[in-house]
PDB file of N, CA, C and O in Angstrom:
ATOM      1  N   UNK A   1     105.946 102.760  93.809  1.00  0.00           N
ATOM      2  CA  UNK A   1     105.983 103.604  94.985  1.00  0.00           C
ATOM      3  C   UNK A   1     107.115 103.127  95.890  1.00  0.00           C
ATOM      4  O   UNK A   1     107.347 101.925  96.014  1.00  0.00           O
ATOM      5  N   UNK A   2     107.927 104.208  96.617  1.00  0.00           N
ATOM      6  CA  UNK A   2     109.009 103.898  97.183  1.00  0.00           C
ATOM      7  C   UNK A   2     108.665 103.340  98.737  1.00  0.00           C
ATOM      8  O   UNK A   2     107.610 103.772  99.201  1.00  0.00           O
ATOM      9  N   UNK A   3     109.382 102.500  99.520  1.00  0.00           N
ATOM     10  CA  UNK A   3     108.888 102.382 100.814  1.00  0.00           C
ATOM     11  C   UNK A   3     109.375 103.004 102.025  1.00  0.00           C
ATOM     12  O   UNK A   3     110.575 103.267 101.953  1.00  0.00           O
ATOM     13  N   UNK A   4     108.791 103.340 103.175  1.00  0.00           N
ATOM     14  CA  UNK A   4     109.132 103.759 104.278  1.00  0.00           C
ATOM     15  C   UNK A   4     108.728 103.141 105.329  1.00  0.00           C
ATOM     16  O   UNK A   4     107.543 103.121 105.659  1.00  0.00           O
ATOM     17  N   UNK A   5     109.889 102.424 106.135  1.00  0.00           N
ATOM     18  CA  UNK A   5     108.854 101.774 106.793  1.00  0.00           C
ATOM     19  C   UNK A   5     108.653 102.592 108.469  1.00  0.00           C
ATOM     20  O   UNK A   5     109.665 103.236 108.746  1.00  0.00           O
ATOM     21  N   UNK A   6     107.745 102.645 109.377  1.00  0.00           N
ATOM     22  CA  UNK A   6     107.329 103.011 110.403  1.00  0.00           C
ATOM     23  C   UNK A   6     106.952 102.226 111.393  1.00  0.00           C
ATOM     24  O   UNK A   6     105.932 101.545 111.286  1.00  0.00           O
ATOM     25  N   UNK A   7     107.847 102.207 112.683  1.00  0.00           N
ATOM     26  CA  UNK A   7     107.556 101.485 113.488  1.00  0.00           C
ATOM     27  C   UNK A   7     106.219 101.797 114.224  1.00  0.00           C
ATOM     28  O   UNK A   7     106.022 102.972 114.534  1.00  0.00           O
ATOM     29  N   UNK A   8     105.440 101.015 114.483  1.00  0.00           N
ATOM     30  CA  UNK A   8     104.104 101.538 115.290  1.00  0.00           C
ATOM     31  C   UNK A   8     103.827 100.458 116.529  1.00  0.00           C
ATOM     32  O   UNK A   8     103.380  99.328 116.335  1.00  0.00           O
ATOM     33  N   UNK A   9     104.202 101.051 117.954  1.00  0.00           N
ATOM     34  CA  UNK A   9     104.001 100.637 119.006  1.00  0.00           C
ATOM     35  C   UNK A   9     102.795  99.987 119.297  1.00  0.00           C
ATOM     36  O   UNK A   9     101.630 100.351 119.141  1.00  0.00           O
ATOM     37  N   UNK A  10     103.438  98.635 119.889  1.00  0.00           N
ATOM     38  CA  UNK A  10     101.908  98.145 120.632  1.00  0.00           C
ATOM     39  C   UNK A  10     100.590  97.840 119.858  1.00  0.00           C
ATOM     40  O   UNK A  10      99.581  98.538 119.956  1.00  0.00           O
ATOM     41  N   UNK A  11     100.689  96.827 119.150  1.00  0.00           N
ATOM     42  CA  UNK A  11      99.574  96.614 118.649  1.00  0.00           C
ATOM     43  C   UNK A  11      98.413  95.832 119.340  1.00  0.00           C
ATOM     44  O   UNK A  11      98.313  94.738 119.897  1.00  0.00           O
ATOM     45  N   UNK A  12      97.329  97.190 118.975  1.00  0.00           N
ATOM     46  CA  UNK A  12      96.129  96.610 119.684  1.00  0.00           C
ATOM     47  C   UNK A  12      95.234  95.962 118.177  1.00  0.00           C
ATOM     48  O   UNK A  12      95.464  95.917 116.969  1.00  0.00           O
ATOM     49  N   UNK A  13      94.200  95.559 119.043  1.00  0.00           N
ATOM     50  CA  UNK A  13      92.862  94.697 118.322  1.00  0.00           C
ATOM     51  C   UNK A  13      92.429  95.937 116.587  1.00  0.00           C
ATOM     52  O   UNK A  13      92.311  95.471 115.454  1.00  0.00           O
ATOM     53  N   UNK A  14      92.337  96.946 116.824  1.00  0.00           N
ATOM     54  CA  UNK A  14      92.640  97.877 115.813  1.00  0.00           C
ATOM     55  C   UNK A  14      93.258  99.147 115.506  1.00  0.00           C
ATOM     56  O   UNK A  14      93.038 100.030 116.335  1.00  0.00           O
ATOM     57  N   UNK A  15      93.698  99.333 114.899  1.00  0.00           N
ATOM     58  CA  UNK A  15      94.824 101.010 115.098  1.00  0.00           C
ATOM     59  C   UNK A  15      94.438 101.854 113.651  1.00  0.00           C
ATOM     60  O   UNK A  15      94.523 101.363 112.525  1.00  0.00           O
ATOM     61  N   UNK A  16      94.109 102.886 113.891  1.00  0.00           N
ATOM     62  CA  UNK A  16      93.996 103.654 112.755  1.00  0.00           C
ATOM     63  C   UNK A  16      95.193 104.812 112.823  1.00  0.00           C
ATOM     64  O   UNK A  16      95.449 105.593 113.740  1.00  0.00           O
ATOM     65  N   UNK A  17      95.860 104.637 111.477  1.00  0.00           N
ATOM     66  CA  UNK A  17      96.617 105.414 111.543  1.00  0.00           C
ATOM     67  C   UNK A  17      96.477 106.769 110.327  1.00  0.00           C
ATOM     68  O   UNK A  17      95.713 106.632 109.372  1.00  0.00           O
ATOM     69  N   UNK A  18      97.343 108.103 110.518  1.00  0.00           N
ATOM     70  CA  UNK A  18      97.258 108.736 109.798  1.00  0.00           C
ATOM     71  C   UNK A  18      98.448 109.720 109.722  1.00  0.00           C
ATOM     72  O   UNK A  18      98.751 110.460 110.658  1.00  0.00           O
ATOM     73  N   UNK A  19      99.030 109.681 108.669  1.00  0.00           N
ATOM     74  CA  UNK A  19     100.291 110.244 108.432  1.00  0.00           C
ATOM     75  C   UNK A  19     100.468 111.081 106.994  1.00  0.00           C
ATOM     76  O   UNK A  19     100.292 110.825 105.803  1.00  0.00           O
ATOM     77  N   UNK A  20     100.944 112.297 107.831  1.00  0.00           N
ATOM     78  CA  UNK A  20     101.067 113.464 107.081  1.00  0.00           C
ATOM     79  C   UNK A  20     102.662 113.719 106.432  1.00  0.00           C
ATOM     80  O   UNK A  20     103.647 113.641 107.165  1.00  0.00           O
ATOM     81  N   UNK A  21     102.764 114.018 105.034  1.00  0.00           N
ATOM     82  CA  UNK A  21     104.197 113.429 104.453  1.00  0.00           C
ATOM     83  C   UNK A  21     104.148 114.784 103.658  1.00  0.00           C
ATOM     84  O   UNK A  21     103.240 115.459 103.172  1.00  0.00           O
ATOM     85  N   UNK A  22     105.615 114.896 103.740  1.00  0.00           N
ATOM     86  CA  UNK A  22     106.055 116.050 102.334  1.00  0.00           C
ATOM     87  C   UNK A  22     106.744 115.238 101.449  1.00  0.00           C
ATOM     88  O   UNK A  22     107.666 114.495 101.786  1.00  0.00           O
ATOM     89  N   UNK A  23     106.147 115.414  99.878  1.00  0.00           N
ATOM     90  CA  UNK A  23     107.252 114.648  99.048  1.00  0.00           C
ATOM     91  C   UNK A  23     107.846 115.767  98.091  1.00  0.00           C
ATOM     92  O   UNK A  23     107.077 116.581  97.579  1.00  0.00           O
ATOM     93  N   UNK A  24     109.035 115.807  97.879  1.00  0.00           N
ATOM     94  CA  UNK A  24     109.127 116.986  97.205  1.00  0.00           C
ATOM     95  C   UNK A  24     108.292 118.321  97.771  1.00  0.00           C
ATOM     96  O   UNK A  24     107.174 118.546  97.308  1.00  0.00           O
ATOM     97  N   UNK A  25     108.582 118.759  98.278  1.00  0.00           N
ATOM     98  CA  UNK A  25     107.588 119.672  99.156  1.00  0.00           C
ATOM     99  C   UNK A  25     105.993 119.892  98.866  1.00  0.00           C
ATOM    100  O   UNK A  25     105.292 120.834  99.238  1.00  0.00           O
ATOM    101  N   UNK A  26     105.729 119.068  98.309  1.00  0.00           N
ATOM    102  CA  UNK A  26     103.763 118.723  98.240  1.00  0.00           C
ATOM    103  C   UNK A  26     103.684 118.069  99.657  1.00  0.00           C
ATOM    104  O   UNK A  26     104.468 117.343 100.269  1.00  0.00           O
ATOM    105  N   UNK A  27     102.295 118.655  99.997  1.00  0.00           N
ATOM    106  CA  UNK A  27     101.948 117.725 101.507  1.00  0.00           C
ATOM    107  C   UNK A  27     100.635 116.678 100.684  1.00  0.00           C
ATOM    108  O   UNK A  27      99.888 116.854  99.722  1.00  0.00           O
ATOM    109  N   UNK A  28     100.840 115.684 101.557  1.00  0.00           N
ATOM    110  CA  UNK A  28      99.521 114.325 101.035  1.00  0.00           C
ATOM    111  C   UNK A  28      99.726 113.363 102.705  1.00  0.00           C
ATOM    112  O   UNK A  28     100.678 113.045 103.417  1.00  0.00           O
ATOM    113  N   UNK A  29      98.268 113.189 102.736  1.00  0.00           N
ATOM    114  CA  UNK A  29      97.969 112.646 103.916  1.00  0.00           C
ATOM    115  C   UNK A  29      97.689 110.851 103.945  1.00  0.00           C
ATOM    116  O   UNK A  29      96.601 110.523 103.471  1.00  0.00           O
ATOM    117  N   UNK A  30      98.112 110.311 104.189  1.00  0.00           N
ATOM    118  CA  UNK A  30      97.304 108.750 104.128  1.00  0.00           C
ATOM    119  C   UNK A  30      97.190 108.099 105.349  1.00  0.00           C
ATOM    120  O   UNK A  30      97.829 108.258 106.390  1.00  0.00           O
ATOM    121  N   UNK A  31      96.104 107.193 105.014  1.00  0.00           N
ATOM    122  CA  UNK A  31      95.529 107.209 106.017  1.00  0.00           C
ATOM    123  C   UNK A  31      95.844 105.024 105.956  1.00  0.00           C
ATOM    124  O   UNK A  31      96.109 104.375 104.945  1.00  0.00           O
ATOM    125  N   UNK A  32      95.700 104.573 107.150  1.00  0.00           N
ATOM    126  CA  UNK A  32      96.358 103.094 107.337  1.00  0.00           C
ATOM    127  C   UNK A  32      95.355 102.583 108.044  1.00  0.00           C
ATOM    128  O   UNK A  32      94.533 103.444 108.359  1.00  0.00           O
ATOM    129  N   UNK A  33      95.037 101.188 108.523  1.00  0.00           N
ATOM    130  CA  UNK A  33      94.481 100.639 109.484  1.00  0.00           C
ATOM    131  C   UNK A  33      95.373  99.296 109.484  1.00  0.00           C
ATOM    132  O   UNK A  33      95.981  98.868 108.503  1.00  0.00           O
ATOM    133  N   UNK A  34      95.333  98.603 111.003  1.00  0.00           N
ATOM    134  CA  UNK A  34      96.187  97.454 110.792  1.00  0.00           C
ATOM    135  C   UNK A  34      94.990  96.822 111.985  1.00  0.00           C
ATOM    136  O   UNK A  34      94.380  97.463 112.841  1.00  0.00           O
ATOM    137  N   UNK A  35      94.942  95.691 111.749  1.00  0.00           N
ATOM    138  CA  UNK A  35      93.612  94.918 111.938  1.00  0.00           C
ATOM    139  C   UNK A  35      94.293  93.854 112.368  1.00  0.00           C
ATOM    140  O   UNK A  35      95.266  93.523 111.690  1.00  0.00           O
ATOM    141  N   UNK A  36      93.945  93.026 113.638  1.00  0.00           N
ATOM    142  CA  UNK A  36      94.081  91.659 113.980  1.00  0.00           C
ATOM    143  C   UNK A  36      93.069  90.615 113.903  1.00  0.00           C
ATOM    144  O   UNK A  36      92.099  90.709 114.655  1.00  0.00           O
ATOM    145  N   UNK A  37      93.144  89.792 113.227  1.00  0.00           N
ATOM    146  CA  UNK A  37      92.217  88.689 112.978  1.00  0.00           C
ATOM    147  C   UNK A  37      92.461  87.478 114.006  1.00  0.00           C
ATOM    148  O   UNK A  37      93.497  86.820 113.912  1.00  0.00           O
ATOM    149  N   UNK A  38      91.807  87.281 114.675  1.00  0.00           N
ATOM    150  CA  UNK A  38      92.046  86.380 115.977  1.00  0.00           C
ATOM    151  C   UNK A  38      91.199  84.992 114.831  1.00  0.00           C
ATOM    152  O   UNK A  38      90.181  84.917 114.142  1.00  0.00           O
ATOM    153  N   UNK A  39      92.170  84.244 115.134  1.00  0.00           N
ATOM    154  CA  UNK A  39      91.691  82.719 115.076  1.00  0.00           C
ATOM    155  C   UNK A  39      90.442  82.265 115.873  1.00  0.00           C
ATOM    156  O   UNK A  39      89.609  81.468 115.444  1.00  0.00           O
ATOM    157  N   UNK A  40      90.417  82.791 116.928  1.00  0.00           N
ATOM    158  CA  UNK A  40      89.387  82.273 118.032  1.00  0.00           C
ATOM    159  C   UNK A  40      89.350  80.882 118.213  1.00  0.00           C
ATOM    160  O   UNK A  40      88.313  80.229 118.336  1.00  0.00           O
ATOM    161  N   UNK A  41      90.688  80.357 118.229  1.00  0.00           N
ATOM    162  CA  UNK A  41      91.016  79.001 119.135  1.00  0.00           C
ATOM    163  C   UNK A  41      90.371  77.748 118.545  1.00  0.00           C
ATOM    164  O   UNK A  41      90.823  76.647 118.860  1.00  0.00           O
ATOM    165  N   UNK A  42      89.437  77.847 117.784  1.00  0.00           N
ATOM    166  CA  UNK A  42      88.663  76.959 117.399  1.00  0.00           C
ATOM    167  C   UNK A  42      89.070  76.123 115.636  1.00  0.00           C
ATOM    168  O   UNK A  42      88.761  75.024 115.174  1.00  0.00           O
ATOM    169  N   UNK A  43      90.025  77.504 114.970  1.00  0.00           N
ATOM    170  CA  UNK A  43      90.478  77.342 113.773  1.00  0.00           C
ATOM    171  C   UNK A  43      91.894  76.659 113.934  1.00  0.00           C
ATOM    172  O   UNK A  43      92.781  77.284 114.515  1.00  0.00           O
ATOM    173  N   UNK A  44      92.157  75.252 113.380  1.00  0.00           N
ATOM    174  CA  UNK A  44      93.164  74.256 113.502  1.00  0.00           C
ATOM    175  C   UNK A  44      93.891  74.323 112.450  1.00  0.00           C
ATOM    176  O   UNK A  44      95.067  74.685 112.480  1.00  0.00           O
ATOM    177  N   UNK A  45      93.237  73.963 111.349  1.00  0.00           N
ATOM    178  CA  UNK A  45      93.748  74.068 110.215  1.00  0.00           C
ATOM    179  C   UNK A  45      94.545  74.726 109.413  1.00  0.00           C
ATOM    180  O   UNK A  45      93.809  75.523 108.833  1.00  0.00           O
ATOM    181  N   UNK A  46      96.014  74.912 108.901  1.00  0.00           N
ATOM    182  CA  UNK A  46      96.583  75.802 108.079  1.00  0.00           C
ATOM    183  C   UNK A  46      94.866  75.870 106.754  1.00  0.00           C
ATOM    184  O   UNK A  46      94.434  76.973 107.088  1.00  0.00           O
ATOM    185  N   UNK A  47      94.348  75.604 106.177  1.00  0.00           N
ATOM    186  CA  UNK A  47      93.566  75.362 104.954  1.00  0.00           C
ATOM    187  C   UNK A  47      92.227  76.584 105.651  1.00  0.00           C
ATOM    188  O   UNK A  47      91.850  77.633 105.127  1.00  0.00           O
ATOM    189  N   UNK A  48      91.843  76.068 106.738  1.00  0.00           N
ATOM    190  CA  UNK A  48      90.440  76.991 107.398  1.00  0.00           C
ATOM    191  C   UNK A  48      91.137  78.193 107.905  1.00  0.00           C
ATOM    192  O   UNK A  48      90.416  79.183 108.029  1.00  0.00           O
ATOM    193  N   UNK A  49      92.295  78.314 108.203  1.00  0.00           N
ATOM    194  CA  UNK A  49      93.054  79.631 108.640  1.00  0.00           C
ATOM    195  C   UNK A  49      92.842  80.705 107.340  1.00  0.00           C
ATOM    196  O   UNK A  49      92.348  81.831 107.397  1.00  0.00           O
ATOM    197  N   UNK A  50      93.373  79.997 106.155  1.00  0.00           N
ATOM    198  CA  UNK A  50      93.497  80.374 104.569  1.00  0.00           C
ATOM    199  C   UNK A  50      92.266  81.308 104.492  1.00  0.00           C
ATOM    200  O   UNK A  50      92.318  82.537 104.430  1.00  0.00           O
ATOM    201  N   UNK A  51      90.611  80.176 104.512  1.00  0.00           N
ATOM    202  CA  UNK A  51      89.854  80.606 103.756  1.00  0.00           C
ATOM    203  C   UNK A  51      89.369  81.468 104.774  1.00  0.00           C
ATOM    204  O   UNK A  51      88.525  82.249 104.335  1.00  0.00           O
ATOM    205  N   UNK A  52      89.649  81.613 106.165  1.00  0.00           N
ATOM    206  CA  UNK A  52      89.073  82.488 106.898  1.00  0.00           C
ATOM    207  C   UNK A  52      89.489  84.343 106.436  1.00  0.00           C
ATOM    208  O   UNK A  52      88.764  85.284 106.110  1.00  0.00           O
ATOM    209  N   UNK A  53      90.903  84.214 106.609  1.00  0.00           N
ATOM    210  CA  UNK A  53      91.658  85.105 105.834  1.00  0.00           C
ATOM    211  C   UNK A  53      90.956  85.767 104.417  1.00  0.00           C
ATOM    212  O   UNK A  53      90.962  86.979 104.202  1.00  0.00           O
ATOM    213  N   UNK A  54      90.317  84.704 103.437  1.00  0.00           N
ATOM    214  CA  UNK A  54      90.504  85.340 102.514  1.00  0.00           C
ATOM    215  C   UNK A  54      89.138  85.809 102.851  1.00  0.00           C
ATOM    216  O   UNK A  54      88.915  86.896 102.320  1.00  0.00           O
ATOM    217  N   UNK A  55      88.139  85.351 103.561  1.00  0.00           N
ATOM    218  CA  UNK A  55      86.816  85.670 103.798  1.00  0.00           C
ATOM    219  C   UNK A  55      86.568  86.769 104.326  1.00  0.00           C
ATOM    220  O   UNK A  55      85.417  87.206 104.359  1.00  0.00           O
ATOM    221  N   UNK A  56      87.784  87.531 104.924  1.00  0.00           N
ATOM    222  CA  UNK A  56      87.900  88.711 105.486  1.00  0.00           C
ATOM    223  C   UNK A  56      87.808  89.631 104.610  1.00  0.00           C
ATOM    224  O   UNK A  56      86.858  90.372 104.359  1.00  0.00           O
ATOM    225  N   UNK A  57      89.196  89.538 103.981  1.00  0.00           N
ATOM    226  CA  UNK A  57      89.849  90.181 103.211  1.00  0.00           C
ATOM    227  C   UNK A  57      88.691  90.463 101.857  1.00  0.00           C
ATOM    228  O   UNK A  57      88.477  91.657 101.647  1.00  0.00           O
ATOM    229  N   UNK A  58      88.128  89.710 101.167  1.00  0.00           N
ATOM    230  CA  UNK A  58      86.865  89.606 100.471  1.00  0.00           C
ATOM    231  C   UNK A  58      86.058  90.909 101.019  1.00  0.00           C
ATOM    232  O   UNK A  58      85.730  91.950 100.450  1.00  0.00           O
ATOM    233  N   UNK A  59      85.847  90.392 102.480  1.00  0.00           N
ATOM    234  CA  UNK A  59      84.349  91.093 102.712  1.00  0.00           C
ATOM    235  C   UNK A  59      84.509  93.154 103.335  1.00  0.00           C
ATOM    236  O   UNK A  59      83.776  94.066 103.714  1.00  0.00           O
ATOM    237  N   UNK A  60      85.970  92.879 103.061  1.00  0.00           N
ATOM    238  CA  UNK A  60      86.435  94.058 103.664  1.00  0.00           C
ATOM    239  C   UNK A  60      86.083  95.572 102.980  1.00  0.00           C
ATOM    240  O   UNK A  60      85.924  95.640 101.761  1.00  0.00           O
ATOM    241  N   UNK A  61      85.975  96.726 103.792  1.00  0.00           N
ATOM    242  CA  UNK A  61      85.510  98.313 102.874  1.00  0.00           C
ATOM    243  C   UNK A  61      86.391  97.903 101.705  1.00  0.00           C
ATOM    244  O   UNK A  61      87.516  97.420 101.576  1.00  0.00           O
ATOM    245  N   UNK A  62      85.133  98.410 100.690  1.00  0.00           N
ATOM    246  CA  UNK A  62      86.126  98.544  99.294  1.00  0.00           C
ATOM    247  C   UNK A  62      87.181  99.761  98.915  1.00  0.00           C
ATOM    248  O   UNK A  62      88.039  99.900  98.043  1.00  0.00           O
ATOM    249  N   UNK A  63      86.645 100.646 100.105  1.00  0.00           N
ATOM    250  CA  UNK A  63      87.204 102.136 100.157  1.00  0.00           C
ATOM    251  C   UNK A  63      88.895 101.905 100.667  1.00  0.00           C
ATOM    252  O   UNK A  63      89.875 102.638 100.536  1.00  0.00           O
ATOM    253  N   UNK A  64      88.749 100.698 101.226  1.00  0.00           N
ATOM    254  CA  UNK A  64      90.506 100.117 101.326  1.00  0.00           C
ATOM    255  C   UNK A  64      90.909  99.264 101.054  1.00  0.00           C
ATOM    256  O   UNK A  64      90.274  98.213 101.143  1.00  0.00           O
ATOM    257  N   UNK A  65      92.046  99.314 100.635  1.00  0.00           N
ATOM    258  CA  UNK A  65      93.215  97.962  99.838  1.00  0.00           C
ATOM    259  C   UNK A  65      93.824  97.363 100.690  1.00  0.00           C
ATOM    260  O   UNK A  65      94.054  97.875 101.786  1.00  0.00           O
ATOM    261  N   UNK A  66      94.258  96.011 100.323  1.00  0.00           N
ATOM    262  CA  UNK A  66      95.241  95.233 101.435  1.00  0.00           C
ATOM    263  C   UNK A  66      96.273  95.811 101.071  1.00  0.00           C
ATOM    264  O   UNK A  66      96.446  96.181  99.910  1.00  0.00           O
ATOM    265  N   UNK A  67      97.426  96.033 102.361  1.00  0.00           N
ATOM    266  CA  UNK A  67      98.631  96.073 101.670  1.00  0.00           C
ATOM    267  C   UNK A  67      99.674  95.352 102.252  1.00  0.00           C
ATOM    268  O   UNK A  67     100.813  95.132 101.841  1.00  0.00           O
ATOM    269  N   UNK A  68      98.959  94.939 103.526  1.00  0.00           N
ATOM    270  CA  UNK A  68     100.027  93.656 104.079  1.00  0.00           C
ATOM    271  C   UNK A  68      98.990  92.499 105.121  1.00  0.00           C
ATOM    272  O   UNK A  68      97.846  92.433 105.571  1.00  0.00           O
ATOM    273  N   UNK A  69     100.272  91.714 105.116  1.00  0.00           N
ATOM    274  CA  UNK A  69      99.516  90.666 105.830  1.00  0.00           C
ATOM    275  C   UNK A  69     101.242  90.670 106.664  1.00  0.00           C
ATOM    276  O   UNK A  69     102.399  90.541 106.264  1.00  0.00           O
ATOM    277  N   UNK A  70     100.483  90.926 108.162  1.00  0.00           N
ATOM    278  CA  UNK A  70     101.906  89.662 108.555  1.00  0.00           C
ATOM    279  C   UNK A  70     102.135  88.549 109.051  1.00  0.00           C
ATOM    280  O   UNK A  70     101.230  87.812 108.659  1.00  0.00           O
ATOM    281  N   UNK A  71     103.085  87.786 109.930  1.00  0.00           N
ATOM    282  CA  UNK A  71     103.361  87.088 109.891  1.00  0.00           C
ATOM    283  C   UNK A  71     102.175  86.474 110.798  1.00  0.00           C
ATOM    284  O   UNK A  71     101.828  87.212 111.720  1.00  0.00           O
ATOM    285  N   UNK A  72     101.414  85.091 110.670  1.00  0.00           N
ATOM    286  CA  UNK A  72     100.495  84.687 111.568  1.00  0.00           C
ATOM    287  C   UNK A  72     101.162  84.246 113.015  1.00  0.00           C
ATOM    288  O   UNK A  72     102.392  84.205 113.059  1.00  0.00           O
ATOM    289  N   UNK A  73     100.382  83.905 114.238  1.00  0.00           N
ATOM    290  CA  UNK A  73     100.675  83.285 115.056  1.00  0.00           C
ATOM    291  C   UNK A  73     100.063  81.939 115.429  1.00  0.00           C
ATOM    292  O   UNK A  73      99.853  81.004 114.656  1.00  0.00           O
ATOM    293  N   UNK A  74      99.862  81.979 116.469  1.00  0.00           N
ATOM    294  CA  UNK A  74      98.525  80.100 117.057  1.00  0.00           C
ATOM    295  C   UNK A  74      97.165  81.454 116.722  1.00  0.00           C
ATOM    296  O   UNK A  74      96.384  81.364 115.775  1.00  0.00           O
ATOM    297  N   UNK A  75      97.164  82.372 117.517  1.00  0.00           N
ATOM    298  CA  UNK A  75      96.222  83.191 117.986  1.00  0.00           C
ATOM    299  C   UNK A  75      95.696  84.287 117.156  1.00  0.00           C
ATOM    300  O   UNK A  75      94.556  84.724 117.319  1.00  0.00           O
ATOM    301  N   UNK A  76      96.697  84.838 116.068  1.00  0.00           N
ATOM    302  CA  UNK A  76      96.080  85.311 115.135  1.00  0.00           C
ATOM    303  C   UNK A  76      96.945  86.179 114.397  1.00  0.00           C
ATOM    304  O   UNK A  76      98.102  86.228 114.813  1.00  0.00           O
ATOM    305  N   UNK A  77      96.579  87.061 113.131  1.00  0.00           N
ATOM    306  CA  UNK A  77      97.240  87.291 112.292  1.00  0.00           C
ATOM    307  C   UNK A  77      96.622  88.880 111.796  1.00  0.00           C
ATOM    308  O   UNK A  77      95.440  89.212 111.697  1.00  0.00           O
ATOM    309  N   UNK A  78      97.952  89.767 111.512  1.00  0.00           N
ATOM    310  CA  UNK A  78      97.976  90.473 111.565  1.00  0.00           C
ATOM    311  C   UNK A  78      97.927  91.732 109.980  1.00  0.00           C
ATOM    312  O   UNK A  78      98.964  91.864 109.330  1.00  0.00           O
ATOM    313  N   UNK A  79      96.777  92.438 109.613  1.00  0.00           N
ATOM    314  CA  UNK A  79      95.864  92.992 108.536  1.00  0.00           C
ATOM    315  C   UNK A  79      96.359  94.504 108.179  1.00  0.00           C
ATOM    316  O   UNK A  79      95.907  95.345 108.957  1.00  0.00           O
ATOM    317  N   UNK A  80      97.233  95.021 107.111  1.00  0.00           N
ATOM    318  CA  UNK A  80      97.378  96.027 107.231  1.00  0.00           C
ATOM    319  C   UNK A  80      96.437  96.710 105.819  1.00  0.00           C
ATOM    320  O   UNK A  80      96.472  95.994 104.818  1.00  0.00           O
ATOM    321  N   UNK A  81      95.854  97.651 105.734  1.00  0.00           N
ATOM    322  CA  UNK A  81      94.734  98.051 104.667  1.00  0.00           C
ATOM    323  C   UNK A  81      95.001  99.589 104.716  1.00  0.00           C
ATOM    324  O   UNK A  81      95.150  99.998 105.868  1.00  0.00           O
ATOM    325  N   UNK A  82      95.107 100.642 103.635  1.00  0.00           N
ATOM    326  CA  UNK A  82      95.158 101.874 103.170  1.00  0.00           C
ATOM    327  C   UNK A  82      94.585 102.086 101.936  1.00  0.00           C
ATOM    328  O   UNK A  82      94.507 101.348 100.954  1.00  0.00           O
ATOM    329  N   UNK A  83      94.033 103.682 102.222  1.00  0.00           N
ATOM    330  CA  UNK A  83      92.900 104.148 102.253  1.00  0.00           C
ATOM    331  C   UNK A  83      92.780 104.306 100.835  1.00  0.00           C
ATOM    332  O   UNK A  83      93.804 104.914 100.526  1.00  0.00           O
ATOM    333  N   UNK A  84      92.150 104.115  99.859  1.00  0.00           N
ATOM    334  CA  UNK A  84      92.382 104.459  98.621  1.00  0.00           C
ATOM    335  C   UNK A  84      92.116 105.593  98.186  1.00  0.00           C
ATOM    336  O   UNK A  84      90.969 106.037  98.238  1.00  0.00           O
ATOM    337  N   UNK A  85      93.124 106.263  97.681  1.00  0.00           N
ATOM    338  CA  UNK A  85      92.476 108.015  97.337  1.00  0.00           C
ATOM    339  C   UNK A  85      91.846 108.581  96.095  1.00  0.00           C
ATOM    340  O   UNK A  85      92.402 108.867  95.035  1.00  0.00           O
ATOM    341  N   UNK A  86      90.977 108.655  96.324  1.00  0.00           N
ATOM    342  CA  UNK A  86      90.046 109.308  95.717  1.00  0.00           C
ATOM    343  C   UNK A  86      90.482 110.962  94.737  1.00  0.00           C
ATOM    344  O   UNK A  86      89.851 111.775  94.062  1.00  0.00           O
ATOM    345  N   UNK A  87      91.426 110.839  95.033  1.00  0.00           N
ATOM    346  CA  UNK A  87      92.357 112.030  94.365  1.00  0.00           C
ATOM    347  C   UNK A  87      93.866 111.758  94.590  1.00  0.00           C
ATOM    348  O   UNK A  87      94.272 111.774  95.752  1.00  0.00           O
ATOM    349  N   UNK A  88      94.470 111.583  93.881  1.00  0.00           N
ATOM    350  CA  UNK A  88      96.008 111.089  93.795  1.00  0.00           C
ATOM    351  C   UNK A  88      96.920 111.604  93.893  1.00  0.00           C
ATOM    352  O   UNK A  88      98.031 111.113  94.093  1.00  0.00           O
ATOM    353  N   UNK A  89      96.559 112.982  93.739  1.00  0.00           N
ATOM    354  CA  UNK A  89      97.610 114.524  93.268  1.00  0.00           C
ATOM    355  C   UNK A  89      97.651 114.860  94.642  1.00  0.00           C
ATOM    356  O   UNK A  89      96.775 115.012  95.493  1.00  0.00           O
ATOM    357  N   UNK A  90      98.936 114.939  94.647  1.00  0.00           N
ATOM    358  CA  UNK A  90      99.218 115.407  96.191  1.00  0.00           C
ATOM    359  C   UNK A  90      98.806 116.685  96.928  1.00  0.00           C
ATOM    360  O   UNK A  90      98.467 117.457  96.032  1.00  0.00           O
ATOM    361  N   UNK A  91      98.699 117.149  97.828  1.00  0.00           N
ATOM    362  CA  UNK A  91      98.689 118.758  98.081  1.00  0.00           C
ATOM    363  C   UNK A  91      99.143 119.666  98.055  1.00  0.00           C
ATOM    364  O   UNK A  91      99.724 119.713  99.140  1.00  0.00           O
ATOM    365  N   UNK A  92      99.416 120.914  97.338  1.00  0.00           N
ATOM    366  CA  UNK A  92     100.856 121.660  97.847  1.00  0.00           C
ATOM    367  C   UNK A  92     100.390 122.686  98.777  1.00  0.00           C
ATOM    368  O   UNK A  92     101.199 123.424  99.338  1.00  0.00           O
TER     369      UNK A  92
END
């Protein structure tokens, strides 16, 4: 799959996104969420940062895929997940 990337203002605590695309003139809708995982001050460790992460990511809707992680901070780290479709064929 080819990439596009989209700037998205201001990230809050959660953002649902949804974007409507023509490819070849078929329309298909997808749908995004980008998620902040706060450390909550208490997590020191690069290792407990890790397994917190993956404990997320684990326990997360199966109805969505990871598709990014970005870059962490002290305070927390940032979850991007889309929607898995349940039908693949685009719309025309």
């Amino acid at each position: 799959m080819k990439e596009v990337v989209i700037l998205i203002p201001d990230l809050e605590k959660e953002q649902n996104i949804e974007i409507d695309v023509r490819i070849n003139g078929r329309s298909q809708s997808l749908q995004y969420r980008v998620e902040l995982l706060d450390w909550e001050g208490r997590i020191k460790s690069p290792t407990d940062k890790v397994q917190v992460l993956r404990h997320k990511i684990e326990a997360y809707d199966k109805d969505w895929e990871l598709v990014e992680v970005g870059p962490p901070t002290d305070k927390n780290i940032s979850l991007m997940f889309r929607k898995k479709s349940t039908d693949n064929s685009p719309k025309t």
